[in-house]
C-alpha positions as CSV (number, residue, x, y, z in Angstrom):
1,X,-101.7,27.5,7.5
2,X,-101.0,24.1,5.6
3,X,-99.9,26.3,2.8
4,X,-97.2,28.4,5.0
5,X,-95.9,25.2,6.0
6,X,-95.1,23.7,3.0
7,X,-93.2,27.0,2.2
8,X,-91.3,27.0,5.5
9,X,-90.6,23.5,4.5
10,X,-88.8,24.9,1.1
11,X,-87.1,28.0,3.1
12,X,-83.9,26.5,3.3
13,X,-81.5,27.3,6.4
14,X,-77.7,28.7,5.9
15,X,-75.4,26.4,5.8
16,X,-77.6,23.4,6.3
17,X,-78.5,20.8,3.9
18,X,-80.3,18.1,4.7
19,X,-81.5,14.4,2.8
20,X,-82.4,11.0,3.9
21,X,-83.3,12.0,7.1
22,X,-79.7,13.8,8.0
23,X,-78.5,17.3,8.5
24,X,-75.2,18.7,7.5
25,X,-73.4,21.8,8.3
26,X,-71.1,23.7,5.8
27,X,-70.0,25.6,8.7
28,X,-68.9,23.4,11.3
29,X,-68.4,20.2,8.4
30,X,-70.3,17.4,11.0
31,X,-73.8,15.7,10.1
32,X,-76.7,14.7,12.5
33,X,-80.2,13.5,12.3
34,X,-83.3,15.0,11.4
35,X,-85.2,13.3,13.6
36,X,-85.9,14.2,17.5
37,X,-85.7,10.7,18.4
38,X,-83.7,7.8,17.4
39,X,-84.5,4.1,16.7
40,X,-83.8,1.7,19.8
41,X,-84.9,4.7,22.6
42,X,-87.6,4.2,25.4
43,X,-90.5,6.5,25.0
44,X,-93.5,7.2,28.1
45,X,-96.5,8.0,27.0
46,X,-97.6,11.2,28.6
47,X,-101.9,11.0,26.9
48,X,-104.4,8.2,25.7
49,X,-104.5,7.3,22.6
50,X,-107.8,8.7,21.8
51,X,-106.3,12.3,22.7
52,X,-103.5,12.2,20.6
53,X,-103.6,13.9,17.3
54,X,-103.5,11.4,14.2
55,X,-103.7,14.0,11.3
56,X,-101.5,12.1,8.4
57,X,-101.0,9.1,10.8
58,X,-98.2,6.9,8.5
59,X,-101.0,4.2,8.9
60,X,-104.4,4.5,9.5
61,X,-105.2,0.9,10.2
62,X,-102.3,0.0,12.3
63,X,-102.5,3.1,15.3
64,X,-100.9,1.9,18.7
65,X,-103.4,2.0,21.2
66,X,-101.3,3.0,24.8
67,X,-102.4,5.1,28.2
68,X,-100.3,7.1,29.8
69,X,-98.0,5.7,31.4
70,X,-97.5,3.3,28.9
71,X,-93.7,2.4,27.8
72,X,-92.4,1.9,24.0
73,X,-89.5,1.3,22.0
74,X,-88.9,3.0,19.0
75,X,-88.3,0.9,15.8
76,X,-88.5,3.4,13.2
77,X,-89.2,7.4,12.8
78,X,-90.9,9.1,10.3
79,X,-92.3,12.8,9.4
80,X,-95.2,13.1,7.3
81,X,-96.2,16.2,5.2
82,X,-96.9,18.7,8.0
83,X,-93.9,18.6,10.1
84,X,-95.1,15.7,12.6
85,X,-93.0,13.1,13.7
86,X,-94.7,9.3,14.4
87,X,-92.9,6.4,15.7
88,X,-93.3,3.0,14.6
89,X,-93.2,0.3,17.5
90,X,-93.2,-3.7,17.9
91,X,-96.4,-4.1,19.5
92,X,-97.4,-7.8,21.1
93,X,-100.2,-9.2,19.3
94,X,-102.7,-10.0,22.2
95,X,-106.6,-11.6,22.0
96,X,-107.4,-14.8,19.8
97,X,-105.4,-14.0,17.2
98,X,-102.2,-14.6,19.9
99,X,-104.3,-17.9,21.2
100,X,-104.2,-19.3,17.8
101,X,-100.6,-18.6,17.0
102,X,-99.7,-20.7,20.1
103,X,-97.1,-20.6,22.1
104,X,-94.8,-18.1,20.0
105,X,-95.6,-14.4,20.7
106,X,-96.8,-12.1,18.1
107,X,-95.7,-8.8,17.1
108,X,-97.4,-6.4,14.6
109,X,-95.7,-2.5,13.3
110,X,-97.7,0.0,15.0
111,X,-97.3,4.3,15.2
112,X,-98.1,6.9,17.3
113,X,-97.2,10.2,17.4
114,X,-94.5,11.4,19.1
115,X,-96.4,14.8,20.4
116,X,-97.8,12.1,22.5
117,X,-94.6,11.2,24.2
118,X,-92.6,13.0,27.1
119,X,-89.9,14.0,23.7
120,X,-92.6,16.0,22.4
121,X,-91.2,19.4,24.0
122,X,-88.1,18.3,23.2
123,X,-85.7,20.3,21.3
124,X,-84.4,18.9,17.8
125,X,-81.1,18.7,16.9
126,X,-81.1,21.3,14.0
127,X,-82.2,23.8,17.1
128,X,-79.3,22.3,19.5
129,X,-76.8,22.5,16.5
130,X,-78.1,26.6,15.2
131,X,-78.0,27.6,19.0
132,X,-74.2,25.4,20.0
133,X,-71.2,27.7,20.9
134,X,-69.0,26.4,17.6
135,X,-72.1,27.2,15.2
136,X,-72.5,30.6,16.1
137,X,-68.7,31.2,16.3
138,X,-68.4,30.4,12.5
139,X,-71.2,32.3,11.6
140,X,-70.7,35.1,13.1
141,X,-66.6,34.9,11.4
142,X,-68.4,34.3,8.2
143,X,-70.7,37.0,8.7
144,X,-68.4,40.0,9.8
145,X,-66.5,39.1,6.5
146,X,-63.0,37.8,8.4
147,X,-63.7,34.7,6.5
148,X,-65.3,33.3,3.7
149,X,-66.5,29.7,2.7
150,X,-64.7,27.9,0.1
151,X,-68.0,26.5,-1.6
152,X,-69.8,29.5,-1.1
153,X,-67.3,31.4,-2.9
154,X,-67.0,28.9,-5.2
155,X,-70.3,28.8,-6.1
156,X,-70.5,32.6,-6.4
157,X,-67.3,32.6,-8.9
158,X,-68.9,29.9,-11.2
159,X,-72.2,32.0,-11.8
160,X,-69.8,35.4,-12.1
161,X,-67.5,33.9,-14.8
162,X,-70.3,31.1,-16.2
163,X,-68.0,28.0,-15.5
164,X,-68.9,24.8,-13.6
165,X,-68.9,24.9,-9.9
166,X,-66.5,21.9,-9.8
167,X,-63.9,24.2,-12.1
168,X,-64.1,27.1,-9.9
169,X,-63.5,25.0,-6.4
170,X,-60.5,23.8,-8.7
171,X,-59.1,27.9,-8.7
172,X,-58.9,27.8,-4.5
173,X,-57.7,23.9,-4.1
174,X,-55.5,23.4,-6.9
175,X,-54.8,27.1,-8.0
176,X,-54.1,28.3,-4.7
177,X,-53.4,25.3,-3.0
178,X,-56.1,25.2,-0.3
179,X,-57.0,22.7,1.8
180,X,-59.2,24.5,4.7
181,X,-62.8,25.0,4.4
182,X,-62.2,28.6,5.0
183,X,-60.5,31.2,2.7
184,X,-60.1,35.1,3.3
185,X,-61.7,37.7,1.1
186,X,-57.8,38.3,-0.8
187,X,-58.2,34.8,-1.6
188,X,-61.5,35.0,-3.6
189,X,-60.2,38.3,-5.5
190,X,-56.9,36.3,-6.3
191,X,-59.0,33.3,-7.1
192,X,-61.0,34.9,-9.8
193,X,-57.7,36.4,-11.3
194,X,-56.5,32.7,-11.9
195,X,-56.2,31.4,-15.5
196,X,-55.8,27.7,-17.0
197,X,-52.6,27.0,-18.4
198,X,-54.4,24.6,-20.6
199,X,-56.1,27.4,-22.7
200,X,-53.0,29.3,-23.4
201,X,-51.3,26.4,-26.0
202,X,-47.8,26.8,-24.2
203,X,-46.3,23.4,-23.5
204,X,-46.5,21.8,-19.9
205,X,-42.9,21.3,-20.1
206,X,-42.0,24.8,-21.0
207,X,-44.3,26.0,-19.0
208,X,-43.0,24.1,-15.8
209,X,-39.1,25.3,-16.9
210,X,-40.5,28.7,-17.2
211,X,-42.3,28.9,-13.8
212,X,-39.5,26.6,-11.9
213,X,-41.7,24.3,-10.5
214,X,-40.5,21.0,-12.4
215,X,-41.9,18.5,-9.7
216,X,-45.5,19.0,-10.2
217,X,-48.3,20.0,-12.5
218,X,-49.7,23.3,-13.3
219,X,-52.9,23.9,-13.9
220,X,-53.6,27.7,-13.2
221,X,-51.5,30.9,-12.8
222,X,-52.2,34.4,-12.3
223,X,-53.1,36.2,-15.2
224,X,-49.6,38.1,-15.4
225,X,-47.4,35.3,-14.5
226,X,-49.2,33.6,-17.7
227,X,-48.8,36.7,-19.7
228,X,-45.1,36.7,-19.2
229,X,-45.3,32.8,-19.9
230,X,-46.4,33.7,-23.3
231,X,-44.7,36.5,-24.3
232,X,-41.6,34.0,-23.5
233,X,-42.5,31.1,-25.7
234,X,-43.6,33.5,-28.4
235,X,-40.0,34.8,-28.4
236,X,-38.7,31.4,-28.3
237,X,-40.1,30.4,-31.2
238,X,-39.3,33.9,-33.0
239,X,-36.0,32.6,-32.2
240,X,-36.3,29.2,-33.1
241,X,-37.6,30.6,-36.5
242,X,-34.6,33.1,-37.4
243,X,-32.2,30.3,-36.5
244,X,-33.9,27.8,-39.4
245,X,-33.7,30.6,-41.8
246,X,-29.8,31.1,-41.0
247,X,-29.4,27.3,-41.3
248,X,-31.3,27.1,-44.6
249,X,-29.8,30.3,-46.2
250,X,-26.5,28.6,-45.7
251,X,-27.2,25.2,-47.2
252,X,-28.5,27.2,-50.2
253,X,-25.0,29.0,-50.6
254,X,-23.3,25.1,-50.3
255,X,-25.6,23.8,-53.4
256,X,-24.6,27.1,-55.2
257,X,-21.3,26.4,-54.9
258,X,-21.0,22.6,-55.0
259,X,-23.4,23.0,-58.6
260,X,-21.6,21.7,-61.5
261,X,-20.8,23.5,-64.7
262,X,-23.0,23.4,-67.4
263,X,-21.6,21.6,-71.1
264,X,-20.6,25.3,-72.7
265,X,-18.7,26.3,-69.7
266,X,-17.1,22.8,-69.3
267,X,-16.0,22.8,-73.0
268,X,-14.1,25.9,-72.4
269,X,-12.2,24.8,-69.0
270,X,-11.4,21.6,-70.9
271,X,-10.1,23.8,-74.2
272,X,-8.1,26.0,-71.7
273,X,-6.6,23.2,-70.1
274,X,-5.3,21.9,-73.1
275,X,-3.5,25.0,-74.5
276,X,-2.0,24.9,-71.0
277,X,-0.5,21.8,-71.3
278,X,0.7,22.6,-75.2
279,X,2.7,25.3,-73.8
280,X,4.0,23.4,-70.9
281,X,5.5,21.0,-73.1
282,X,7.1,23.2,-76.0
283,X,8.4,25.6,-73.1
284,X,10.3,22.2,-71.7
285,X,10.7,20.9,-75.2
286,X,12.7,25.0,-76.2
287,X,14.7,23.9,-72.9
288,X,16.2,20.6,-73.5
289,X,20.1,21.0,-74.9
290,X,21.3,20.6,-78.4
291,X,22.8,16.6,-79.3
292,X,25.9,18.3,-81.3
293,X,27.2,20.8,-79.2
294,X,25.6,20.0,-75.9
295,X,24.4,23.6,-74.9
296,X,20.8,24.8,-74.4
297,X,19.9,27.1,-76.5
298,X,19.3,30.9,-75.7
């Protein structure tokens, strides 16, 4: 019997995780105690003490002796290994021990167990919270399949697609803009459909131009939106590419022409030149008139 215990401890309960003594609901998102009592509350006691059961008592030297009837308040709770709960209580240190102290009282931690109280058959508050009206609501939402839970299908992505849980929540808050605990079961499929821009290699600024959205940041896009995205930049920078080569084929042809002769070809512009200007002057040299009879000849 100890053994099933200790595995119903480990069975844990949908949607309810529980440490340091609280519960919390993924469901309805609020936290409450553990504990069926809380510290500062008035207990009766409803046995003696010698009936009660001690089994894993918090402390075996320091039990609370009571008979019913007896009133307590509760300083501390606490649940040992089979499920029990004990409080711990202020008790008033009585006897010679209190004579010698003087006229200050004494007070000393004692427990009991609370199956000894009149909250023994009461409900806890995981019980109250399972069986409440807003609980069962969700749940049964949840469980038809009209909605799904964001961390759940989180969760369920990152083990699909072997990626960080923290990076799939990312694909429904950031990706699809999310903000409700709740998603529907289009918005998981779409989810998993998302890509990160940052994997791609397309600049952010390019990126944002492409998809019009130059006011914020994008970090994922459906897979055919970022398909298109990159089928445009790798056009752009075809295009990019032919217009360098135009620009550098026609700087080439500039050099070409701009290239000065070499000495051979020089030597002949500069011969040619001068027969040129030989002929120039003994054409205007055959022109000029004759000093004795003033005529130019024919």
């Amino acid at each position: 019997q100890m053994l099933l215990r200790r595995i119903l401890c480990f069975l844990r309960i949908p949607y309810i995780t529980s440490q340091n003594g609280l519960h919390y609901c993924e469901l309805c998102d609020t936290s409450f105690s553990a504990t069926p009592i809380a510290a500062g509350e008035n207990l009766r006691m409803t046995m003696m003490s010698s009936a009660a059961n001690w089994k894993h008592c918090p402390c075996h030297v320091s039990k609370l002796r009571f008979t019913t009837g007896d009133n307590y308040v509760v300083a501390e709770v606490k649940q040992v290994e089979d499920g029990t709960w004990f409080f711990r209580v202020q008790a008033r240190v009585r006897g010679r021990v209190a004579t010698d102290a003087g006229p200050q009282p004494l007070f000393t931690p004692l427990w009991a167990p609370v199956s000894a109280t009149d909250a023994a058959g009461r409900p806890t508050p995981l019980v109250e919270h399972l069986a409440s009206e807003t609980h069962c609501r969700l749940e049964g939402f949840v469980a038809s399949g009209t909605a799904v839970l964001v961390s759940q299908a989180a969760v369920k992505i990152s083990k699909q697609l072997q990626e960080q849980v923290g990076l799939s929540l990312s694909r429904f808050k950031t990706g699809l803009g999310l903000v409700d605990r709740f998603c529907t079961p289009a918005d998981v499929e779409q989810a998993k459909c998302l890509e990160r821009v940052r994997d791609a290699e397309i600049p952010a600024k390019f990126l944002r131009a492409h998809a019009g959205a130059q006011d914020r940041e994008i970090v994922w896009m459906p897979r055919e939106a970022l398909s298109a995205a990159m089928e445009a930049y790798e056009q752009r920078q075809r295009d990019i590419g032919k217009r360098k080569g135009k620009r550098a084929s026609g700087r080439d042809c500039n050099k070409q022409q701009r290239q000065p002769l070499n000495d051979d070809a020089a030597l002949e512009v500069s011969v040619a030149q001068q027969n040129e200007s030989v002929e120039g002057t003994t054409c205007e040299l055959g022109q000029l008139p004759d000093t004795n009879t003033g005529k130019r000849p024919q």
